[in-house]
C-alpha positions as semicolon CSV with decimal commas, in nm:
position;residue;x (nm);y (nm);z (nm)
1;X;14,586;9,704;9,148
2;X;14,280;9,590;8,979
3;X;14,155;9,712;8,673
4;X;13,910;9,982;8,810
5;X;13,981;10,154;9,109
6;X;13,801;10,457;9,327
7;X;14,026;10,693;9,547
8;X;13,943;10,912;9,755
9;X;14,220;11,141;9,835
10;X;14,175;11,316;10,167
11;X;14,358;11,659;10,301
12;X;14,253;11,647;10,652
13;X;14,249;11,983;10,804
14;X;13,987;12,085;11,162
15;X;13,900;12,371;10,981
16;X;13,837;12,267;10,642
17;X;13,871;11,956;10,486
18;X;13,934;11,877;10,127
19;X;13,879;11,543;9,947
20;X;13,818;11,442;9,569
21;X;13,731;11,093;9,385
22;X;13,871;10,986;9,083
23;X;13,832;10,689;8,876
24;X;14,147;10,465;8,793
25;X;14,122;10,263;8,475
26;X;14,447;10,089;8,337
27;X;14,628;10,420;8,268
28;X;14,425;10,668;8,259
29;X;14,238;10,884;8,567
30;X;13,900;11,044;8,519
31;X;13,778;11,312;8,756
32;X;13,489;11,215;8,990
33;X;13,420;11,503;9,205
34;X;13,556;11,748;9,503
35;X;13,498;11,939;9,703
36;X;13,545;12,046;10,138
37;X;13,377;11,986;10,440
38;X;13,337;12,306;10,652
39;X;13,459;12,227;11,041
40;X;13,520;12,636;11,134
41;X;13,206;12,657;11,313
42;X;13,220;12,364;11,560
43;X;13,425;12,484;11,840
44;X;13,466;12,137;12,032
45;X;13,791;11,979;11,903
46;X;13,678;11,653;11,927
47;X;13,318;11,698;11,782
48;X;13,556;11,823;11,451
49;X;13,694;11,490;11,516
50;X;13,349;11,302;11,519
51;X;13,246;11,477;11,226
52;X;13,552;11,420;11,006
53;X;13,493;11,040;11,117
54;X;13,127;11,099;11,006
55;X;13,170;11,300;10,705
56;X;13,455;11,015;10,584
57;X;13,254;10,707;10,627
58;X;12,932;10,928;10,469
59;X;13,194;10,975;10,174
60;X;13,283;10,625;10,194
61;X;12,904;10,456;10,137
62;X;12,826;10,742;9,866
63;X;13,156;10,639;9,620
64;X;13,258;10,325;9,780
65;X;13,646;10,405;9,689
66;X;13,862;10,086;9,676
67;X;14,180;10,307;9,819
68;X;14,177;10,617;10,022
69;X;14,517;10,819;9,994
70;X;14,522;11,078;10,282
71;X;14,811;11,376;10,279
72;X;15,022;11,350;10,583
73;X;15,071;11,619;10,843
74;X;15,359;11,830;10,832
75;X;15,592;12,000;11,052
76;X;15,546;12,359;11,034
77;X;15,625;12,620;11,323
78;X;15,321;12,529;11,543
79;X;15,341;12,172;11,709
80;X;14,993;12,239;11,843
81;X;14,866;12,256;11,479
82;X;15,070;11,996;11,363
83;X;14,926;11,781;11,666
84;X;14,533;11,841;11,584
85;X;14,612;11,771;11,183
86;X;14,724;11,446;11,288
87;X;14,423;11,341;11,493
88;X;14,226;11,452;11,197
89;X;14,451;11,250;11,025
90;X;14,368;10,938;11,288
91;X;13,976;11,012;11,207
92;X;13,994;11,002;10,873
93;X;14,243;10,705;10,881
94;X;14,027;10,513;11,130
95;X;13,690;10,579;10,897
96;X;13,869;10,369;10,632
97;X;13,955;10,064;10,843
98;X;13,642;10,073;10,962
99;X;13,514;9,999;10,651
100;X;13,780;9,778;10,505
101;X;13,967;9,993;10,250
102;X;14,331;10,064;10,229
103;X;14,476;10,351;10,305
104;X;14,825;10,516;10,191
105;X;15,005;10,804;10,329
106;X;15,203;11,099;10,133
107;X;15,408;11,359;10,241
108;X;15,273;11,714;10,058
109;X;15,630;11,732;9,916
110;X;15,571;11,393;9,739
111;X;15,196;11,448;9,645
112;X;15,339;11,807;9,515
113;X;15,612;11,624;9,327
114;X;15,377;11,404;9,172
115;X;15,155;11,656;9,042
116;X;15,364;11,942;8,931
117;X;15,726;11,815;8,906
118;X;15,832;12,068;9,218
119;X;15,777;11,980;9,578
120;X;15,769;12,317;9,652
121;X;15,482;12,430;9,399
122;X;15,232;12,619;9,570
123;X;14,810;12,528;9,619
124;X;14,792;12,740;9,295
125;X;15,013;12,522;9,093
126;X;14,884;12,222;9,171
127;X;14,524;12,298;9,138
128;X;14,592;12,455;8,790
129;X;14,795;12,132;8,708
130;X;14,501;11,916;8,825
131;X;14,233;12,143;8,653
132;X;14,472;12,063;8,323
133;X;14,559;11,737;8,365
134;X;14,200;11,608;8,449
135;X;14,009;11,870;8,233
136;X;13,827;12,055;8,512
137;X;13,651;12,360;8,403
138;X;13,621;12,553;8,714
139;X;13,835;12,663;8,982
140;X;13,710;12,542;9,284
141;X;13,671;12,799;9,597
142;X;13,858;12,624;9,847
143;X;14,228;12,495;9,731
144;X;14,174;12,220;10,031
145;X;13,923;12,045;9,749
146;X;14,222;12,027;9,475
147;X;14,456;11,904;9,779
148;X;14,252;11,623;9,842
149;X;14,233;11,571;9,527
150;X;14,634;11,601;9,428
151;X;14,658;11,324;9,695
152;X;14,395;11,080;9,535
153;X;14,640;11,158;9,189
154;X;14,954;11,081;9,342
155;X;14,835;10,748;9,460
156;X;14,675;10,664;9,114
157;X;15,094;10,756;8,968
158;X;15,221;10,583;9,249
159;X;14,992;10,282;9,164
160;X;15,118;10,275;8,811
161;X;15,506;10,468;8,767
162;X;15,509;10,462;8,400
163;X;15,831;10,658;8,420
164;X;16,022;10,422;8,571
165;X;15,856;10,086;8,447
166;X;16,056;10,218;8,098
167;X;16,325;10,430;8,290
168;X;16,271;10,696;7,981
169;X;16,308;11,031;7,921
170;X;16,061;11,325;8,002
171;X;16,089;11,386;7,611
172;X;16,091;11,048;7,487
173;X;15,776;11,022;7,746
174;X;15,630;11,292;7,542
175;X;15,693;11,110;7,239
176;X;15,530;10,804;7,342
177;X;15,209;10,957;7,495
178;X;15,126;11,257;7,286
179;X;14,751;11,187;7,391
180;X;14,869;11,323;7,755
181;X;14,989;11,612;7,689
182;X;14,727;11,940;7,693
């Protein structure tokens, strides 16, 4: 990983789409921005496509991210749903080759794990976790934005697993990086 790094974290959804920036220097993560793309009032599935293809490479040239980290699909009771996340997915996925930047895939268990400790936290967890972690003032409307987000964050701890570089202790964690702790 080089020294400074941009990632865009991506929740792909054909409703609503959530994605955040953050900046990656040695250890530490500083908040860029997110935010969602509203995709509810195109009705043609794959003009959602076209614009999450759009709306990614737009995101793309504005922050030029080194890394995109994109949360993967899951399997929930609808295949149908599960089917149209991952060609949102695919669009977002594509946007990035297309312009050269690699891309990493997490589970929402993992990126939950990463975040809050519990892969079974829910949106409100980990956007309060985030809003701590990275000291963001103000919760943001849609919980898509912080999922996005979360994503860009576990990549960044993935990236760099202090944890288990030292295979320490939560508490003597907390011991050696008071500074992290809010």
């Amino acid at each position: 990983m080089k020294k400074e790094n941009i990632i865009l974290g991506i929740d792909p959804g054909t409703n609503i789409m959530g994605y955040g920036l953050i900046r990656k220097r040695k250890n530490e993560i500083i908040f860029l921005c997110l935010d969602v793309i509203l995709l509810h009032k195109i009705s043609n599935h794959n003009l959602k496509l076209k614009k999450i293809f759009e709306k990614t490479s737009e995101l793309i040239k504005t922050f030029s991210p080194t890394e995109i980290a994109v949360e993967a699909p899951f399997f929930g009771k609808n295949p149908q749903s599960m089917l149209k996340l991952g060609r949102a997915q695919g669009a977002t996925i594509i946007a990035g080759m297309a312009h050269n930047i690699p891309i990493s895939e997490y589970a929402p268990k993992k990126i939950k794990m990463a975040i809050t400790g519990n892969g079974q936290a829910s949106k409100e967890q980990v956007a309060g976790m985030l809003m701590s972690m990275l000291s963001i003032d103000k919760k943001p409307k849609y919980l898509d934005s912080t999922d996005g987000l979360a994503a860009a964050v576990c990549h960044a701890l993935q990236k760099n697993p202090v944890m288990s570089q030292n295979k320490q202790s939560w508490k003597q964690f907390i011991h050696n990086n008071p500074d992290r702790i809010k």
